[in-house]
N, C-alpha and C positions, 0 to 999 in steps of 0.2 A: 547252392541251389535249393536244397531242403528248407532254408529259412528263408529265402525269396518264395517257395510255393507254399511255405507257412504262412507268409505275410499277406499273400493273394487271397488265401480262403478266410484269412482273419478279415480281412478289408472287407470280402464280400458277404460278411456274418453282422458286423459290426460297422453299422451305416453314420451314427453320428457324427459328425465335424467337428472335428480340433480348435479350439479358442486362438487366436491368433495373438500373440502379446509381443509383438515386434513394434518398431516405431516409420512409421515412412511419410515424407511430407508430398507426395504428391499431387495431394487432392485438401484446397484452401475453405471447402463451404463449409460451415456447421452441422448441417447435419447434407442426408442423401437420399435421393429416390429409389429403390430398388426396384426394375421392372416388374411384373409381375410375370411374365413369360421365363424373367430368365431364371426365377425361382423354382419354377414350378415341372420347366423341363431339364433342372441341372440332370447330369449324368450322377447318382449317387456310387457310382465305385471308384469317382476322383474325389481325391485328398488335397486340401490345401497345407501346403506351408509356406510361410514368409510374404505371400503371394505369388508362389510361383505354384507353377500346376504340373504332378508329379500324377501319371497314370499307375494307378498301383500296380499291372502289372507288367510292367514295361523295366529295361534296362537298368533304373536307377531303382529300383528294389530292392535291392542286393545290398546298395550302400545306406538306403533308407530303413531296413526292416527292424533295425534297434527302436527307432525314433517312432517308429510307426505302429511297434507293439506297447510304447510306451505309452503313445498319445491314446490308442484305443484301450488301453487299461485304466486309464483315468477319467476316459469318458464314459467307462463302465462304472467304475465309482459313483461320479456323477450322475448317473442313472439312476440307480441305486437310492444312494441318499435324495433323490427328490430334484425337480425345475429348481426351485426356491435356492438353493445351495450355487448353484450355477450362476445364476445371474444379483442375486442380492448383495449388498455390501453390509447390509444389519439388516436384523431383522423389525419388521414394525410393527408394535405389539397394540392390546386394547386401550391401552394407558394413553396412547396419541392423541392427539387433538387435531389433527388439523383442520384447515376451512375448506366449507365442502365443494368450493370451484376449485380448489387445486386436486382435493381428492378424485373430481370428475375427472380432471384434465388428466391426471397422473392413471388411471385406470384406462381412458381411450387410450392414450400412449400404448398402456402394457397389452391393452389388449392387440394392437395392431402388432406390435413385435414378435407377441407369445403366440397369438394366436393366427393370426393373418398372417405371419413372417412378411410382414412388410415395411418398411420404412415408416415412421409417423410422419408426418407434415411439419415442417419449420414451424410452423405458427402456434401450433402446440404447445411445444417444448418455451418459446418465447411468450406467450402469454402463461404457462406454468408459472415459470420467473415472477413477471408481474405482478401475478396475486400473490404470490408468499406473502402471508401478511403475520407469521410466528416461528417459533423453532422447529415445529414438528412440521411446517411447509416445508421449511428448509432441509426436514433429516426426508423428506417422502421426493424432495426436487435430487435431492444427491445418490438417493435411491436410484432415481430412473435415468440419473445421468450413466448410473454404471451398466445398468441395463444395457443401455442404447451404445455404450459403449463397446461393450461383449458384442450385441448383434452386426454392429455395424463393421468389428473386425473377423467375426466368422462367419455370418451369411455373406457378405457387402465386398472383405477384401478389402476396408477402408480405413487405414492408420492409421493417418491424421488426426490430432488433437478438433476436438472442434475451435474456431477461429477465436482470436482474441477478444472481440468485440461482443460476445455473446457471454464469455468469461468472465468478460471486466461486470457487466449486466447481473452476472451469479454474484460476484463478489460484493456489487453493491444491494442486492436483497440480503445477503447475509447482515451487510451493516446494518439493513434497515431497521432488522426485525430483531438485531442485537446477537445473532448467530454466529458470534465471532472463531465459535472451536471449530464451524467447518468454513469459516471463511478466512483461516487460516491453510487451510488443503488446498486452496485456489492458489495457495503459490507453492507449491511442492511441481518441483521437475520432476519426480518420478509419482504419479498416481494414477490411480484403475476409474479415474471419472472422464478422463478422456479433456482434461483440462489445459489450458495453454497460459503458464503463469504470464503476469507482466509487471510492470512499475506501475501503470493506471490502475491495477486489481487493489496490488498494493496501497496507493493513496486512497483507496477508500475506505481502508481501514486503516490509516493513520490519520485520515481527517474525522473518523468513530473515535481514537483517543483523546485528537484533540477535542471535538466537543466533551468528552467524558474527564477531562485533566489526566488522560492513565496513562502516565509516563514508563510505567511499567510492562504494557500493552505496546508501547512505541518500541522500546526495547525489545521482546519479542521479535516485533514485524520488523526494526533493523536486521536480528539475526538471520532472520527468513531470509531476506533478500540477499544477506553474502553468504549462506550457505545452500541456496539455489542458482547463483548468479545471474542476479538480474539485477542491473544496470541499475543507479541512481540520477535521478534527475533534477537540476535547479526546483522544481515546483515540490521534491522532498525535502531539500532542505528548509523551504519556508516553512513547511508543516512541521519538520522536527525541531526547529528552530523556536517556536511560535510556541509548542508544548511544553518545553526546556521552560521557555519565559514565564508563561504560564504558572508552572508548578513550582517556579523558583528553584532552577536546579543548574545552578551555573555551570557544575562541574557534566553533568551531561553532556551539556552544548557545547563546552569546551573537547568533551573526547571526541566527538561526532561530527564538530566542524574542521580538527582535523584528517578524517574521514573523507571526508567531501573534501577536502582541500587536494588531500594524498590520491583522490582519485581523476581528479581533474574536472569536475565539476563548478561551470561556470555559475557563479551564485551570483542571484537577481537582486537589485536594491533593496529590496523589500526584505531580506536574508539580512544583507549589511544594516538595515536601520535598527532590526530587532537583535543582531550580535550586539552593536554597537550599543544602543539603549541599555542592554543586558549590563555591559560592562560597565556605564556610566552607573548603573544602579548601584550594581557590586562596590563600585568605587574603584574599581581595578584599573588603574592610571595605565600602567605598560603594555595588558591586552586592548584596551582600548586605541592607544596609537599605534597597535599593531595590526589590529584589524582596517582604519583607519586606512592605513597606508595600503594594503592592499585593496580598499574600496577606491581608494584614486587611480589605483591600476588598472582598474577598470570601467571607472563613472568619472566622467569629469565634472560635473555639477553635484552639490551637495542637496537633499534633498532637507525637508525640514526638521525631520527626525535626526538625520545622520549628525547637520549641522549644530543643530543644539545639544548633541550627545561630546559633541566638539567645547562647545562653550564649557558644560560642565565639567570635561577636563580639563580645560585651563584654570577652572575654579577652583578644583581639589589641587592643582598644582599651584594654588594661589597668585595666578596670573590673570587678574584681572581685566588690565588692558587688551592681553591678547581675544578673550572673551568677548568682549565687545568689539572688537575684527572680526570673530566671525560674523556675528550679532550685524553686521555690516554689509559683510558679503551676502546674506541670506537676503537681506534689503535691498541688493542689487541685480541680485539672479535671480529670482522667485519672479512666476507672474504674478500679476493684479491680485488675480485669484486668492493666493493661499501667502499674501502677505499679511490678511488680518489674522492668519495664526502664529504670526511671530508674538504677537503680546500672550495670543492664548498660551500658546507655549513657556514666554517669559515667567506667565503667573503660576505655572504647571510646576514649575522650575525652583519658586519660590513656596510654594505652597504643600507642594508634595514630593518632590525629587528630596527635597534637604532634609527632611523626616525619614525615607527610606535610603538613603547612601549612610546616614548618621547609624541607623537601625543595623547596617550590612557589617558594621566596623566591628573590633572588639572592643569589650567595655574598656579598657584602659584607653582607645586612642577616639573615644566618638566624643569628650570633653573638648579637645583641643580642636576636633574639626569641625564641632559647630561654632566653637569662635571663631575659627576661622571664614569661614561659611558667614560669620552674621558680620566681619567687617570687607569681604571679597563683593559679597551680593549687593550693596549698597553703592560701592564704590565702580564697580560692574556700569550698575543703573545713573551714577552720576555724570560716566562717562559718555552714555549714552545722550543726555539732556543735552550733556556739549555740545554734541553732533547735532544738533536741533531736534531729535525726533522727540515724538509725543510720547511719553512712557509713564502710564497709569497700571501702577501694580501696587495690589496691598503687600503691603511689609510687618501687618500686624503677626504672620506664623511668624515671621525671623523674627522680628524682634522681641517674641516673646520667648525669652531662654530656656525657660521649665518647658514648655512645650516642645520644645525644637530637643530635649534631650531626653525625652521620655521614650 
């Protein structure tokens, strides 16, 4: 009884309110109004915790008065040391730059919070976002995200992350303006900005790699995502898929396609054109009808890509004839449309595939596969004539040998 009527006259000495660092999803908006009445007439000798409301000097005292001398010692601390310590996530020095509509935006913010203890208005905080137009937007937006974050679980009561949609908006100014150290924080499950990770955050900064080639960066934001668990989606795999191609990193796309395979990720044609092409380049005869085979698993038409990635394995496998079956089929299923790309493709095929699968091989075996190459592709094309179609392809790359082996 002595440390419950200890804990009464602490409570009633020691008025500030406990930071609430609990998670609870009952409330979906971004941010929240705080009335102004309900501010203004709380009772200050109730204590919040978890959201549940504990009259300090009431029955559960007793069991509370550890926790309660605890939380008021820290809030003394925090007194102590300054507001700034309290709510800051860094500090923002004179060296900043940033642009002076977020700096407005970001001061009405603080000042309604610090000074008004009242909710800022949504449209604030979303046009904040909007302007970021540099890094130091982005270190003064992350600032006040953790601000807003503190206020709204110890005045407000309100746990919830802010919503996803507002996130994914954070995550793509960070890409914009190239802030990618804290728009790597937008996907962390556990963080003090009050953030709600996702896969859409996520593709914004892997669609930032991909424009940038940083296959390096891709890596990263993989780890992110399996060690925050967040779901991978068909539209990542295109993206990881596309960077791999990109930078020429076969072995990448091979670990991460089985990834997505192992995870049950239904992958879009658009995924199967660029493995498949991938392979065809390589020259890798047995990945290629492997992937193959599971693109039939799935698509029953060959698209133009996939199809032609087809040809050029039968090429490397010097199976001519069969090549121009596929070469066949693609003339039979394809619309009107995107039949005038089978020649583009055929020249594609001739002109530049045979110079970079020749380039992928090792110097001992790229002799014998441009000869082969320069008696398959000819005989390829003769087959074709038979068939009646029109087949206008220069054969000047193939047939010039020093070239096709440089």
């Amino acid at each position: 009884m002595q440390v419950a009527s200890k804990a009464c006259r602490l409570t009633r000495v020691l008025q500030p309110r406990s930071i609430l660092l609990y998670s609870d999803r009952r409330f979906d908006t971004p941010l929240a109004e705080a009335p102004h009445s309900s501010l203004q007439h709380r009772n200050h000798s109730t204590l919040w915790f978890s959201g549940t409301v504990h009259d300090s000097c009431g029955p559960s005292a007793l069991n509370d008065a550890p926790r309660i001398l605890q939380s008021q010692m820290c809030s003394m601390m925090m007194m102590a040391m300054g507001p700034k310590v309290l709510y800051s996530t860094g500090a923002i020095t004179a060296e900043d730059n940033p642009t002076d509509a977020v700096k407005e935006l970001y001061n009405k913010i603080l000042k309604s919070i610090e000074e008004q203890r009242t909710m800022a208005p949504n449209a604030w905080l979303w046009s904040l976002i909007e302007n970021c137009a540099n890094h130091d937007d982005i270190k003064l937006l992350f600032d006040i995200l953790h601000r807003l974050r503190v206020f709204r679980l110890s005045n407000l009561r309100i746990h919830a992350n802010f919503n996803c949609n507002l996130c994914r908006e954070i995550t793509k100014a960070c890409a914009r303006v190239g802030a990618i150290d804290f728009g790597k924080k937008t996907l962390w499950k556990h963080n003090v900005y009050g953030l709600s990770p996702s896969i859409g955050s996520a593709h914004h900064l892997l669609l930032y790699a991909k424009e940038h080639n940083d296959a390096k960066l891709m890596v990263e934001i993989m780890k992110l995502l399996k060690s925050n668990d967040l779901p991978m989606q068909p539209g990542t795999a295109d993206i990881v898929f596309s960077i791999c191609y990109n930078t020429d990193n076969w072995e990448l796309l091979s670990k991460y396609s089985k990834r997505f395979i192992k995870a049950g990720v239904k992958l879009r044609q658009t995924s199967f054109d660029v493995w498949m092409e991938f392979a065809a380049k390589k020259g890798d005869v047995d990945s290629l009808w492997k992937v193959e085979k599971l693109r039939s698993e799935c698509m029953k038409q060959h698209t133009l890509s996939s199809g032609f990635s087809c040809v050029k394995g039968f090429l490397l496998e010097h199976k001519p004839e069969d090549a121009t079956a596929i070469i066949q089929v693609l003339i039979q299923t394809l619309s009107d449309a995107k039949k005038p790309g089978i020649m583009v493709e055929l020249q594609k095929l001739v002109s530049e595939w045979t110079l970079e699968v020749i380039k992928h091989q090792k110097d001992e075996d790229r002799k014998a596969l441009a000869a082969g190459l320069q008696n398959d592709i000819p005989a390829m094309v003769n087959y074709l004539l038979k068939l009646g179609l029109e087949v206008n392809v220069n054969m000047e790359d193939l047939t010039n040998k020093e070239g096709l082996l440089c």
